[in-house]
Structure formats: structure tokens, C-alpha cells
C-alpha positions as CSV (number, residue, x, y, z in Angstrom):
1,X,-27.7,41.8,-21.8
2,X,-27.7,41.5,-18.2
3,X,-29.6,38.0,-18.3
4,X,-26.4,36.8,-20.7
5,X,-23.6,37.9,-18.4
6,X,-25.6,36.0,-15.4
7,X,-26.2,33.1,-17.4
8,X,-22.4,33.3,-18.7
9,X,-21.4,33.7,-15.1
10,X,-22.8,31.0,-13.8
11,X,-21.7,28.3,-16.2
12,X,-18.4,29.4,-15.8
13,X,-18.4,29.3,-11.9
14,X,-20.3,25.4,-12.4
15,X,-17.2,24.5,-14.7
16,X,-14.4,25.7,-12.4
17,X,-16.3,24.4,-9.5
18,X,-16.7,20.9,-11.5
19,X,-12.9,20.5,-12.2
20,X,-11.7,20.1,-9.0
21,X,-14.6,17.7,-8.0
22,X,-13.2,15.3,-11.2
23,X,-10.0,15.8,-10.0
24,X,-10.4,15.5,-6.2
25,X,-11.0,11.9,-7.2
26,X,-7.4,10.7,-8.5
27,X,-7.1,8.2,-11.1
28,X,-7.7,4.7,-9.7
29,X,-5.0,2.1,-10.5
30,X,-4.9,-1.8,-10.8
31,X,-2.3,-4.7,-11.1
32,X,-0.3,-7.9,-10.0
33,X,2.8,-7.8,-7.7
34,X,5.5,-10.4,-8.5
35,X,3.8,-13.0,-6.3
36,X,0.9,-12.9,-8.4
37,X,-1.5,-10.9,-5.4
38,X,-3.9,-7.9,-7.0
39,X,-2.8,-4.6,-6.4
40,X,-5.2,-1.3,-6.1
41,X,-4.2,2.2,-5.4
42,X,-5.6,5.7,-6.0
43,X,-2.9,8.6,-7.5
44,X,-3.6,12.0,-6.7
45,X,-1.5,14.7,-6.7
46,X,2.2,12.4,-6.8
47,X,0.7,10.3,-3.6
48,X,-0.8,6.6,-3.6
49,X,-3.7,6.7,-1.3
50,X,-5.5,3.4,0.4
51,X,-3.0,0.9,-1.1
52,X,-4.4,-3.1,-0.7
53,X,-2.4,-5.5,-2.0
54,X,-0.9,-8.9,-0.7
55,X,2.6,-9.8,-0.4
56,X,4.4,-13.3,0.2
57,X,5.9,-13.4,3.7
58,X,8.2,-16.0,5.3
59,X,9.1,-16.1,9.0
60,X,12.0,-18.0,10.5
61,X,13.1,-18.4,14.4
62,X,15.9,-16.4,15.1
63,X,17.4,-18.5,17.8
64,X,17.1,-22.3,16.6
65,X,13.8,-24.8,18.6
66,X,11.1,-24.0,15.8
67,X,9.8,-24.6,12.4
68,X,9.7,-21.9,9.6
69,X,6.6,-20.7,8.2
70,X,5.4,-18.8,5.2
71,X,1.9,-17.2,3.4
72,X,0.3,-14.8,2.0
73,X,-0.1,-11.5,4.2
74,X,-1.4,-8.0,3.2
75,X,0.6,-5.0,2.2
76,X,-2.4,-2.6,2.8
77,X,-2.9,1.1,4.5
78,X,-5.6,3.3,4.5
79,X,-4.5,7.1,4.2
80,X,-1.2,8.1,1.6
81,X,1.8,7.5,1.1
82,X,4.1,10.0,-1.6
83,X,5.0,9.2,-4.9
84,X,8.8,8.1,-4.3
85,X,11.5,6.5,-6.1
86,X,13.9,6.2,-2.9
87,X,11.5,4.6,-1.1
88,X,8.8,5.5,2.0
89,X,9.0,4.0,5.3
90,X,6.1,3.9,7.7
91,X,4.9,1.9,10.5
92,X,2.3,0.5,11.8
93,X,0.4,-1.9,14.1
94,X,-1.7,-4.6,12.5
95,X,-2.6,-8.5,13.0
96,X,-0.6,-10.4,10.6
97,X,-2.0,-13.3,8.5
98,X,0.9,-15.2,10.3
99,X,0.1,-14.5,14.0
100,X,-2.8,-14.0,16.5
101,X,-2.3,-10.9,18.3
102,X,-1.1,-7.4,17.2
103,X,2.2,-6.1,15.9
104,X,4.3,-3.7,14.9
105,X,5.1,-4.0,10.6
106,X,7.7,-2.0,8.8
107,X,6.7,-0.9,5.7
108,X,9.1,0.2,3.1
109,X,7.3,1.4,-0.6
110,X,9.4,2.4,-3.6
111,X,7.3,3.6,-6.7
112,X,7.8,5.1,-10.2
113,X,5.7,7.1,-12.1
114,X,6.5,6.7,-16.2
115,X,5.3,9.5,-17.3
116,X,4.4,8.3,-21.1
117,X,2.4,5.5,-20.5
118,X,1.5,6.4,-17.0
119,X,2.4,2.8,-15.3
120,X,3.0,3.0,-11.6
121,X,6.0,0.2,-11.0
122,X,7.6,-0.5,-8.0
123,X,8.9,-2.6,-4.9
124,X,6.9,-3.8,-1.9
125,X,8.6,-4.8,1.5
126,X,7.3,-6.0,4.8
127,X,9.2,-6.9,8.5
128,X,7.7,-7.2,11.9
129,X,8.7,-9.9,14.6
130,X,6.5,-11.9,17.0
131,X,7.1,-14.3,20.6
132,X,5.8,-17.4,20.5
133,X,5.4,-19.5,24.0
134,X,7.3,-22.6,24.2
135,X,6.4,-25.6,26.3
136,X,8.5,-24.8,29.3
137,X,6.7,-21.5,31.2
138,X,8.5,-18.3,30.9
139,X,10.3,-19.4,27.6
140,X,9.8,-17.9,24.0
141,X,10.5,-18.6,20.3
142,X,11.3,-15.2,18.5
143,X,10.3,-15.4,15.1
144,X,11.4,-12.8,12.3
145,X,9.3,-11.9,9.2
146,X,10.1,-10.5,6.1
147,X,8.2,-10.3,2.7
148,X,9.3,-8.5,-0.1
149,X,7.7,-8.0,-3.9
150,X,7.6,-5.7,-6.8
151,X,4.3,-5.2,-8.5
152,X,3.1,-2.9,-11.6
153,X,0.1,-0.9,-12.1
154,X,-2.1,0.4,-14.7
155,X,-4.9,2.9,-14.6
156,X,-8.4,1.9,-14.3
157,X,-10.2,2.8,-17.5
């Protein structure tokens, strides 16, 4: 009797051990955004974790003597960012596709969760702002970036 008890014990604490392990893992996700760039995020517990994704980006000079540009940059974090329908803001530094050196991007997320088919949709949005040196010392072009996209994702079966 006491060998069945242990025994019974012991599966039980493997199974309520082994639950949170499968969850601890989220539920991996996988799509396009409107400019046609992959999307992949993890959900777990109402928060997107290690988003990478590309977005389209075009960056104009603010005050006139240079030509516009535009590409393909990346929309991508590593840590979380919550579940939100309002929208998250963070910021960060990073080297753009667009420019050489480091700068500071704005990130604004807005996602939705539909709860019957579990789709993840959403907006993406991207600003940040660079100098670049004209031809006469001491003199700058200030360019201004912005990239914005909605994308929709499914879950990885």
C-alpha cells in the first residue's frame, strides 16, 4: 500500500512539475506584415517576447539640400513587450538598415488577441532621426524616418 501511494505521489508531482515546463514555453507565432516582411513572435502569458520582423521605412531631409531615401529595416527586440490594443512604446538604440552608426528608434506596437481563432493582428511603427555631413565642414543634413505597417499572425502548429 505504501509502495502505491509513493508511486501515486510521484507521478503526480512529475505531472504538475511537467505543466509549467510546456507552458513556460509560449505558443510560437508566424506571419506577414502589410509590406510583405515575415513576422515571428512568442505569446506567453498576454506578452509578445523576441519579436523579428521587418518594416518598410522612408527617410526625408527635414530642412531641404538632400535626396529622400527608403528600404527595408527591422522591427525586432529581444525581451517583451505586453499584449496591448492601445499600443506600447519603447525605445531603443540600434543601427538602422538606412544609416552607419547608432541611433535612437521609437517603437510604437499595437496588438490584438482574437480570442476564437487565436490570431495575433496588429500595427507596427518605427521613427528615429540621423545627421548626415554635408560638403561644407561643420554643416549637416537632418534626416527624419518613419516606417509604419500592420502585420497578422498565426500560431505555429
Amino acid at each position: 500500500m505504501r509502495k502505491i501511494i509513493g508511486i501515486t505521489a510521484a507521478l503526480v508531482a512529475l505531472a504538475v512539475a511537467a505543466a509549467p515546463a510546456g507552458a513556460a514555453g509560449g505558443v510560437k507565432y508566424k506571419g506577414k506584415t502589410s509590406s510583405g516582411h515575415p513576422i515571428r513572435f512568442t505569446l506567453k502569458k498576454k506578452r509578445l517576447y523576441d519579436m523579428n520582423s521587418g518594416i518598410a521605412v522612408q527617410c526625408i531631409p527635414i530642412q531641404g539640400g538632400g535626396a529622400p531615401t527608403g528600404g527595408a529595416d527591422t522591427f525586432t527586440y529581444k525581451g517583451w513587450v505586453r499584449l496591448n490594443p492601445k499600443g506600447e512604446k519603447f525605445t531603443f538604440k540600434k543601427r538602422p538598415s538606412l544609416y552607419y552608426n547608432e541611433v535612437t528608434t521609437n517603437h510604437t506596437l499595437t496588438s490584438k488577441l482574437n480570442r476564437r481563432t487565436k490570431v495575433i493582428t496588429g500595427t507596427q511603427r518605427i521613427q528615429y532621426s540621423y545627421l548626415v555631413p554635408k560638403y561644407t565642414p561643420g554643416t549637416f543634413s537632418i534626416y527624419s524616418c518613419l516606417g509604419s505597417g500592420k502585420f497578422k499572425a498565426k500560431p505555429v502548429k
